[in-house]
Every structure is written in structure tokens, then in C-alpha cells.
C-alpha angles and dihedrals in degrees: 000000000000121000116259119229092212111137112164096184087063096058094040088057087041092054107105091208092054093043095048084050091052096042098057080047094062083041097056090039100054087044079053104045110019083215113172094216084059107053099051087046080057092041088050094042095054100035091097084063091045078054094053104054099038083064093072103064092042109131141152090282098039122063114213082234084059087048104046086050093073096037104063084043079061094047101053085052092054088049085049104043089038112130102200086213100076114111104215083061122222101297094074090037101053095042081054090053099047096048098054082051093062099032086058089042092051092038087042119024109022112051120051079200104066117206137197119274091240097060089029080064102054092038083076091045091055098046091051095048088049088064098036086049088044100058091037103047089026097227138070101288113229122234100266084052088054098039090049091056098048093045085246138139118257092234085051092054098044078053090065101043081043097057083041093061087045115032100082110048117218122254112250096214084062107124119246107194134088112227106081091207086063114021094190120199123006116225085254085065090054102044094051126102121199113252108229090195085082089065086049091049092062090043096054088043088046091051096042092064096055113120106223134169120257088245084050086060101047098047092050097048098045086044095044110014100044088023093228122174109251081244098063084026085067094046091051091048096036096247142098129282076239096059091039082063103050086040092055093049102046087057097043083054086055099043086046096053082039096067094025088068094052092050102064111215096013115143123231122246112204130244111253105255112269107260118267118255080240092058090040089054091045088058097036092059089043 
């Protein structure tokens, strides 16, 4: 006689409606007791539906581990917070849950560049058409596909891949290179620029601590400074436009060793000559 296949335990666990009626009495159980047992055998029981719902925010930043993460954080919170009384049941309640918990992970904790709910929202609803489109079509769907499936316009939907290249900055200490033995320059190397005020920095501390005679100072601010001729420089300073002339150079010798000897290995230019009488005549009598 052949063995019959007949189990009626098995289709009695496979019946929806049994399983639904089981299920709230877990539910009621666990709001009653608080008992621990019962509430992993709940967590185990509706993981499927914290599954379901983290795939559909899977994208190329977010793993579907990261995801699941917080969404069975989200899930335990739906069986905690769960009123038996409600009259939509768990199921609705806890898919609810679950996906206000991704959608704050993704708006909070995820993007250093924050965006709008609104594009936030269909956001999620691009980045599910393009895998449904992708294992339909069986390559990368252009905007207009996706915008066709989401009942969308083509410019909203470049909004969104847009926001996705640009959201999440890249890290400048991210290699470069291609070895992975020597990963060579960061992005951070090839995005710098030198900053030639260092350079100005050593020059001002070489020159400050040039030692110059009150009449050297004066000579130099009122030429350089106040951007006086040598002629009114020596009336302000009770000398001749001569002697302007001799004072200023000997300063501006001090203030050039000065920085040559804190540049090693620099070589020294030298001063212009110091104009001739002849040529000083010349431009007094201009």
C-alpha cells in the first residue's frame, strides 16, 4: 500500500488564515507578558518582512547588511511598541515602522549633503526601477526608461542620479595609485596647491630681526611706505636727496643679506649702482 503524503500539521502551519491567528496571539502574548522567549520567536518570525523592505533601498552606497541592520532595529521597536488592538494587524504596522527607520537613517545618518524629502522619496523609487529595469531590459536603463516606469519626468529623474554622484563627497585621503604596494599620491595630493605665503612668512621674520638705524627707518617708511620722492624724503628727514639715496641703500643691503642667509644656497643679486651727481642734477633741475 503506498504511503500517503497527507500531513495535516503542515497544512495547517502553511494556512494564511492559521498562521495570521497565531501570529496576533504571539502578539497579544508578548504586550501581556513582556516575556523575552517570546519576543525573539516574534523577531524570527517577521524578519522576512524587515528584508523586504531594506531591499528596497538597496543601492550602490548602502549594503543590504548595513540596511538590515536598521531594520531589524526598526522591527524590534514595531514588536515593542505593537497595540493588538489595532485593526490593520501587525503586518502594516510593522512595514510602516521599518520604513520610517530607513528613510531617517538614509535623511540623518547616511549623506553629509542633506536633500529635500521630496527628492529624498523618489530617490527610493529611481533606484528600485533601475533594478527592476536592469534585470528586465539586461543593461543599465537610461533616464527616459526609468522615468517612464515611475510615472516621472526625464529632468526629475536626472535630479536624482545627479544628487547620487554628488551627495557623498569623496574622502581626500582616498589612493590614487594603482599599485597597491605603493599606493602613491592620495586625491588630497593632486587637488593642493603650494601656498607661496610660506615663503612670505620667512622673509617678514628674516627682515624683523634686522637691526637698522632710526634714520634707516625713516628713510625706508617715508620712501616705501608713504611713497615719497628721495627729494621730499630728505626734507622730511633734514638731508639731502644725495644722502636719501646712500641711506636707502645701505638698509635695503641689510634687509637683502638678511633674507639670503635664510635661503641656503640662494644666489645674490646685486643692488642697482647708486645714480651718478651728474644724473641727480639732471633730475633736480627736471
Amino acid at each position: 500500500m503506498p504511503q500517503s503524503n497527507y500531513d495535516p500539521v503542515r497544512i495547517v502551519q502553511q494556512d494564511p488564515a492559521v498562521r495570521d491567528r497565531r501570529d496576533e496571539l504571539e502578539l497579544r502574548l508578548y504586550a501581556r507578558t513582556r516575556d523575552p522567549r517570546v519576543r525573539e520567536a516574534l523577531i524570527l518570525r517577521w524578519m522576512p518582512l524587515a528584508r523586504s523592505v531594506a531591499w528596497k533601498y538597496v543601492s550602490g552606497t548602502e549594503t543590504i547588511d548595513d540596511l538590515m541592520q536598521v531594520a531589524m532595529e526598526s522591527l524590534i521597536k514595531a514588536i515593542d511598541r505593537y497595540d493588538p488592538g489595532r485593526p490593520n494587524g501587525f503586518s502594516a504596522y510593522g512595514a510602516r515602522v521599518i520604513d520610517g527607520g530607513l528613510k531617517h537613517y538614509f535623511r540623518d545618518a547616511t549623506k553629509t549633503i542633506r536633500i529635500g524629502r521630496a527628492v529624498h522619496d523618489r530617490a527610493g523609487r529611481v533606484h528600485w526601477a533601475e533594478k527592476e529595469l536592469r534585470a528586465e531590459l539586461g543593461h543599465e536603463p537610461v533616464a527616459s526608461e526609468i522615468a517612464e516606469r515611475i510615472d516621472a519626468t526625464v529632468s526629475e529623474v536626472e535630479e536624482v542620479i545627479a544628487i547620487d554622484a554628488t551627495r557623498t563627497p569623496a574622502s581626500l585621503d582616498r589612493p590614487v595609485g594603482s599599485n597597491e604596494e605603493d599606493p602613491g599620491s592620495t586625491l588630497g595630493d593632486l587637488i593642493g596647491v603650494e601656498d607661496g605665503g610660506f615663503d612670505s612668512v620667512d622673509t617678514a621674520l628674516a627682515v624683523a630681526g634686522v637691526r637698522l638705524t632710526e634714520r634707516e627707518r625713516q628713510v625706508l617708511q617715508l620712501r616705501f611706505e608713504e611713497g615719497l620722492t628721495q627729494r621730499d624724503t630728505g626734507r622730511c628727514v633734514g638731508c639731502s636727496q644725495m644722502q636719501v639715496s646712500r641711506v636707502q641703500r645701505r638698509a635695503l643691503k641689510k634687509l637683502l643679506a638678511a633674507v639670503q642667509d635664510s635661503e641656503p644656497g640662494s644666489s645674490r643679486p646685486t643692488l642697482p649702482a647708486t645714480p651718478r651727481r651728474a644724473e641727480v642734477t639732471v633730475n633736480q633741475a627736471a
